[in-house]
N, C-alpha and C positions, 0 to 999 in steps of 0.2 A: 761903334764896336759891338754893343750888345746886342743891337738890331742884327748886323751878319753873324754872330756867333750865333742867334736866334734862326738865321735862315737855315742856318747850313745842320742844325739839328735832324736826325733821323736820314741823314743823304750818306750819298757813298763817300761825300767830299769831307762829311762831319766824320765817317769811322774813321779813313786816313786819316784827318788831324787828328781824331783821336788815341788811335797807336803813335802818332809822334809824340803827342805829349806826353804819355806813356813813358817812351824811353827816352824823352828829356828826364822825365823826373826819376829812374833809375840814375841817371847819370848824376842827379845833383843831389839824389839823397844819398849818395855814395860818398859826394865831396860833402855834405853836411854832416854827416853822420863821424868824419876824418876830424871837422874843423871841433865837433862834440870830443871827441874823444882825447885827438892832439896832443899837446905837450903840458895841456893846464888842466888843472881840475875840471872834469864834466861840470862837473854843478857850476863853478862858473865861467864858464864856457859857454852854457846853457842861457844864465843866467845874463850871461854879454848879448846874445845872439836876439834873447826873447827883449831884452830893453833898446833895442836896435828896431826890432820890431813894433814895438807896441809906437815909438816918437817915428817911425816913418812911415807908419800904417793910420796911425791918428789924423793926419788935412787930407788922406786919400776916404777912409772912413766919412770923414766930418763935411768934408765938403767938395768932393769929384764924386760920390755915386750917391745913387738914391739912398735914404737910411732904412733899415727894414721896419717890417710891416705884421701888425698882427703875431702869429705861433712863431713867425721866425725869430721874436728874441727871446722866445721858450727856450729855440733850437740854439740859439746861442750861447743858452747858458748849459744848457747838458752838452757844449763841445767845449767849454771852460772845463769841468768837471771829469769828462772822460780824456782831455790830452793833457790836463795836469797827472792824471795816476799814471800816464804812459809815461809820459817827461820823466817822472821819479823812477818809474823802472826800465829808464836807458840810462839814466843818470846811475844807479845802483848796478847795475850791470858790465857798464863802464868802469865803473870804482875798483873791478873786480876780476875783471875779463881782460884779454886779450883783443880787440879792435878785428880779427880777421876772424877770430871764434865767435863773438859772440855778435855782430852783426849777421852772420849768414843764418845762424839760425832765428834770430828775431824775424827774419826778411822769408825765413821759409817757412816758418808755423804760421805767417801772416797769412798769404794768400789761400792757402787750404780751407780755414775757417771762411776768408771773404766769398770764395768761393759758396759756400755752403751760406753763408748768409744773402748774399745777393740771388740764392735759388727761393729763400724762405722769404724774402720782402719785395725784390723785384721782378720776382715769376723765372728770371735766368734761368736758360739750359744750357747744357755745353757737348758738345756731338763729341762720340765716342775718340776720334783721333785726337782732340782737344784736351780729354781726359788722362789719353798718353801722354800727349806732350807735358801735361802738370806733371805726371809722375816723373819722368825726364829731369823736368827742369827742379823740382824738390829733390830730386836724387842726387843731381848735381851740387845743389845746394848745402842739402846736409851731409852729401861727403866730403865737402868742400870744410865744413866744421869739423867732422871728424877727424879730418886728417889733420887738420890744423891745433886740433886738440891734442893730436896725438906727440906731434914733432915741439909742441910749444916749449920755450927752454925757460920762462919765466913767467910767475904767478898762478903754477900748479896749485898750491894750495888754498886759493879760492876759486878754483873754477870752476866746481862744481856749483856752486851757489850762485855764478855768475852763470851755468847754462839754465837751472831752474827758473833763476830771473828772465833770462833771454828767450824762453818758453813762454813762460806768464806773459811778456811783452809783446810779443809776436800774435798774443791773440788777443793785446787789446788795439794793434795795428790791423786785424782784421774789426773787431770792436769800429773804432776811429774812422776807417774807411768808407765802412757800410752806412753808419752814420753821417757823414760827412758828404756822403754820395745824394743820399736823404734831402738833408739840408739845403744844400745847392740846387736839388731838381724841386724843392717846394720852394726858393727865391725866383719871382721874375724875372731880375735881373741877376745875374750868377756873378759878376762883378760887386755886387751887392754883399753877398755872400760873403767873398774872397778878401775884401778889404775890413770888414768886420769881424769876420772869423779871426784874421790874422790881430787885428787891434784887442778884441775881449780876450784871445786866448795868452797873450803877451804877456798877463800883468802880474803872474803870480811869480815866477821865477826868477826874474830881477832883485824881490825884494829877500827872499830865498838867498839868494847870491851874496845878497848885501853883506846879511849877517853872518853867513858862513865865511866871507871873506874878514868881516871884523874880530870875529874869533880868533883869526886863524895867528901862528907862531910866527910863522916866515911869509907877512903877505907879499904874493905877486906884485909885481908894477902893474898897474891900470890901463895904459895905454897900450898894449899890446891885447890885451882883453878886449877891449876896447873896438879897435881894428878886427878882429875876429870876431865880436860881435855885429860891428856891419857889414862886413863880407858876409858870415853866418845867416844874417837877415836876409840880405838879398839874394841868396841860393835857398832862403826857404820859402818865398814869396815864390822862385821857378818850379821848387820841387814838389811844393804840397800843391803847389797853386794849377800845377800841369796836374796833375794827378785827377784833382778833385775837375776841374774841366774836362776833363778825361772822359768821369765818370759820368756827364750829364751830357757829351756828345754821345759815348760808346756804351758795351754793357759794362757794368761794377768788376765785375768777376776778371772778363777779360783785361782790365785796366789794370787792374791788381798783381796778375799775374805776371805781363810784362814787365810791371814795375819791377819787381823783382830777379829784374836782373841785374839790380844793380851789386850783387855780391862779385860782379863780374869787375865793374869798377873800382868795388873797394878792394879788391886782393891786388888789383892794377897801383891804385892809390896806397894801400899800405905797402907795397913794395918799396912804390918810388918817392913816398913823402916820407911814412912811417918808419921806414927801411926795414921790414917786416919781409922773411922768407918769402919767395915764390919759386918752385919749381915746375917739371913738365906734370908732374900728378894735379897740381893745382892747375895748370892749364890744360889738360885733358875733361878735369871736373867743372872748370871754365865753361868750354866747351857744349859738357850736356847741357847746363843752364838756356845758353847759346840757341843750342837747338831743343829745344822742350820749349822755350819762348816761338821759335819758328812756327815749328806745329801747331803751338797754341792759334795763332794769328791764323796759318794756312788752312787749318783745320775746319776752321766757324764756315 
């Protein structure tokens, strides 16, 4: 597998996959981001998801890929470090926000910043129609918050604090991505990467979870955590895991941006799970998202 995901680097056949994977992982950090949020405490939610992860990421780690080599368990451990502060500020954000608010803007201060960092580390340019299309598709996106801010009929009075948060988050997701893009193109093997990233960055917020839940007045049942913790895993193994592939077939930037359409999903998702409004105004601002992604892709 690594050897053809090796050939097909730098080909036309590697961009296409690359835009697939792209809007695979919009589609599943949509449903990730639902199963975070959901009907239980993010934190442990979080915390189900990440320990799902760390025990079915450990014999794939340990013993199906090569183990890394040399600076890459430097890079490993600055991706422990920079997606535990993010973790905490979706978790925090969540605590606080509305799921259709405060995801769109996390997912649209993201790409602006990756943008701008993928020009500063991996020389990326972006042709003038490409640069419309961002503005499109951020327009879309954060009026897509806007609006959603405006009609919301419960948890006014934290949401400001939860957009501040979803601000700060949104550029440690450009942060995360740039990084993580990094990472993967200085691993030989990108599977290498992908199974270890997912095992070291797993270990903090289980134990997080733990305590929070021992504290707590009225704990949850386990077993439904539980199940949403491996559901939760195996949508973040497609969604980080497409991304970051993504970004070592195709350019960073572009990878990023696509992604980002997944506010298209979640207002899809928080309608029909969340039972969260949608009307034609949220399908119009749909829409620009929709095509601001188009351009992006037709553009290059």
């Amino acid at each position: 597998m690594s050897e053809w995901f090796a050939a097909i680097e730098g080909t036309p056949a590697g961009e296409q996959l690359a835009l697939m994977l792209a809007l695979l992982a919009a589609f599943l950090h949509a449903v990730f981001g639902a199963l975070q949020k959901g009907r239980h405490d993010p934190w442990l939610s979080r915390g189900a998801i990440d320990a799902a992860l760390f025990f079915l990421s450990m014999p794939v780690a340990l013993f199906l890929v090569p183990w890394p080599e040399g600076n890459v368990w430097f890079i490993l451990l600055g991706a422990i470090v920079i997606h535990f502060v993010y973790k905490v500020g979706m978790a925090l954000a969540y605590s606080r926000g509305a799921f259709t608010v405060v995801y769109p803007v996390v997912r649209g201060t993201g790409p602006l910043f990756t943008v701008i960092g993928a020009w500063l580390i991996f020389g990326e340019s972006f042709a003038p129609m490409q640069w419309f299309g961002i503005a499109i598709l951020l327009a879309g996106i954060f009026g897509l918050a806007v609006y959603n801010m405006i009609f919301i009929e419960t948890g006014r009075e934290t949401l400001i604090p939860a957009l501040w948060l979803a601000v700060g988050t949104g550029a440690l997701v450009a942060i995360y991505t740039t990084y993580d893009a990094y990472g993967i193109r200085a691993t030989p093997n990108p599977f290498t990467f992908l199974a270890w990233f997912f095992f070291v960055t797993a270990i903090d917020f289980p134990i997080i979870a733990a305590l929070r839940w021992k504290n707590m007045t009225h704990r949850p049942p386990l077993q439904p955590l539980l199940w949403r913790g491996v559901i939760g895993a195996l949508v973040a193994w497609g969604s980080f895991g497409s991304v970051m592939l993504a970004t070592r077939l195709g350019k960073v930037g572009e990878a990023a941006v696509l992604r980002e359409t997944s506010p298209v999903f979640a207002a899809v998702i928080g309608w029909l799970v969340l039972r969260e409004t949608v009307g034609p105004r949220r399908i119009a601002l749909m829409s620009l998202i929709a095509v601001g992604a188009v351009l992006v892709e037709l553009g290059g």
